[in-house]
N, C-alpha and C positions, 0 to 999 in steps of 0.2 A: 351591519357589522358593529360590536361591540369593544369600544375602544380600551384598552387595556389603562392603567396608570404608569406603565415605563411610555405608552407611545403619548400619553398626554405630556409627560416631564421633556420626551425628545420637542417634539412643540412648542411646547415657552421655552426654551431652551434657543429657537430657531427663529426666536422673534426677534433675537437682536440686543439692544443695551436701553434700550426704554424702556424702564420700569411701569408707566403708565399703559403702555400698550402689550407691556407681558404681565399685565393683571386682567386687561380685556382680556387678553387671549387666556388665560388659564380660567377665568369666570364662563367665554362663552364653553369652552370644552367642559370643563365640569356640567354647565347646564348639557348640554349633548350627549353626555355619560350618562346622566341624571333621568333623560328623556331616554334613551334606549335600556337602560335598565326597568323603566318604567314599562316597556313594550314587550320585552322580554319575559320579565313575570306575568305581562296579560296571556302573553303567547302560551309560556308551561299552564298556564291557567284553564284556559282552556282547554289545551291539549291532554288534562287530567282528566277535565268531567269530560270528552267525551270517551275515554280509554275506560274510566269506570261505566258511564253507558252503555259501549260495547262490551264488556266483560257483564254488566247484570243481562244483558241480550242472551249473550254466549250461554250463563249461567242458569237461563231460565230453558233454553232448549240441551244444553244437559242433561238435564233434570229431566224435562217430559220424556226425552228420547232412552234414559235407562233407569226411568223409575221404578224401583223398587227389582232391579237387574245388578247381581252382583259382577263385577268386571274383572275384580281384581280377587286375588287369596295372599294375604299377610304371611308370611313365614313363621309370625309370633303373634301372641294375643295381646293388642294393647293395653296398657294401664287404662283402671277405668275414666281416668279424664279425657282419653280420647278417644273409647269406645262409642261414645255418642258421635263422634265427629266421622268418625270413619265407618261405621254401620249405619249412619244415618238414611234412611230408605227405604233400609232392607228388613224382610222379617226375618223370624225367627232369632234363634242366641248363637249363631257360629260370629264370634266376633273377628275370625279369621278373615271371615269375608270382606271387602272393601267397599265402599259405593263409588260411582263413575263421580259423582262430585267430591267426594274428598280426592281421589287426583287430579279433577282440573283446579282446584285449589292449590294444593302443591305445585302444579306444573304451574299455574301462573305466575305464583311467586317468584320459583324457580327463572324461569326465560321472563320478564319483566327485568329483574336487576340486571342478568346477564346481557340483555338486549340494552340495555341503557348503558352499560362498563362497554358494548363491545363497540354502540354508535357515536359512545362519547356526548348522550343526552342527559347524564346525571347529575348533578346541580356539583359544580366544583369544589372540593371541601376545603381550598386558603378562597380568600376575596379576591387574588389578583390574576388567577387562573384562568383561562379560557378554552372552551375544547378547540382544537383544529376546525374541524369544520364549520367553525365562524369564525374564524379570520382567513380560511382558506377553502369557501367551499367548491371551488372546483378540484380539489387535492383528494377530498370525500366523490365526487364524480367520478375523478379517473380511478379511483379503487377500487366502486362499485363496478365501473365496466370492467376493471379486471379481473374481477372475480366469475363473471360469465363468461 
């Protein structure tokens, strides 16, 4: 659990009127922030490289599986800067045509940020922020089951 700085201030706050032992206390808490913030980035750290491993996995059976298989048909002709992104595969010049990897591209995109805003995994944008589900992950539990 990653302790916030309002519950580190209730804590020295809770030490009492000894200045000496509410400097212990707010030095050992800082170091204990200090150390799960350090745990916390190994953790998203990880948890990047192997989501882009799984995604060049995904990305490479894509590929074989509708190579050169148009999937999709565009409404419009792209500008030519993304002509290449979006026919890439396929032959000939209908640039209407889409390839299966330019939408798992976009779908990634797409459901990656949303999957992160909706599980509340996205890195918090003030410093004093914390998702729910780390300081209460059984609250993320009972949601989960009640969604089934």
């Amino acid at each position: 659990m990653i302790p916030s700085i309002n519950i580190v201030k209730e804590k020295t706050q809770s030490t009492g009127g000894n200045l000496v032992k509410r400097q212990r206390r707010i030095e050992v808490l800082e170091q204990q922030l200090k150390q799960t913030r350090k745990e916390a980035q190994s953790l998203q750290f990880k948890t990047s490289i192997f989501s882009a491993v799984v995604q060049m996995i995904m990305i490479y059976f894509v590929n074989s599986m509708y190579s050169g298989i148009p999937v999709a048909k565009l409404p419009f002709t792209p500008i030519g800067l993304f002509q290449g992104i979006t026919h890439r595969g396929l032959e000939g010049t209908d640039y209407t045509e889409c390839s299966a990897m330019f939408l798992f591209i976009i779908g990634t995109l797409v459901s990656k940020s949303l999957l992160e805003k909706v599980l509340g995994f996205a890195i918090p944008k003030s410093g004093n922020t914390v998702p729910e589900w780390v300081t209460n992950p059984e609250a993320l539990l009972d949601g989960l089951q009640k969604q089934r």
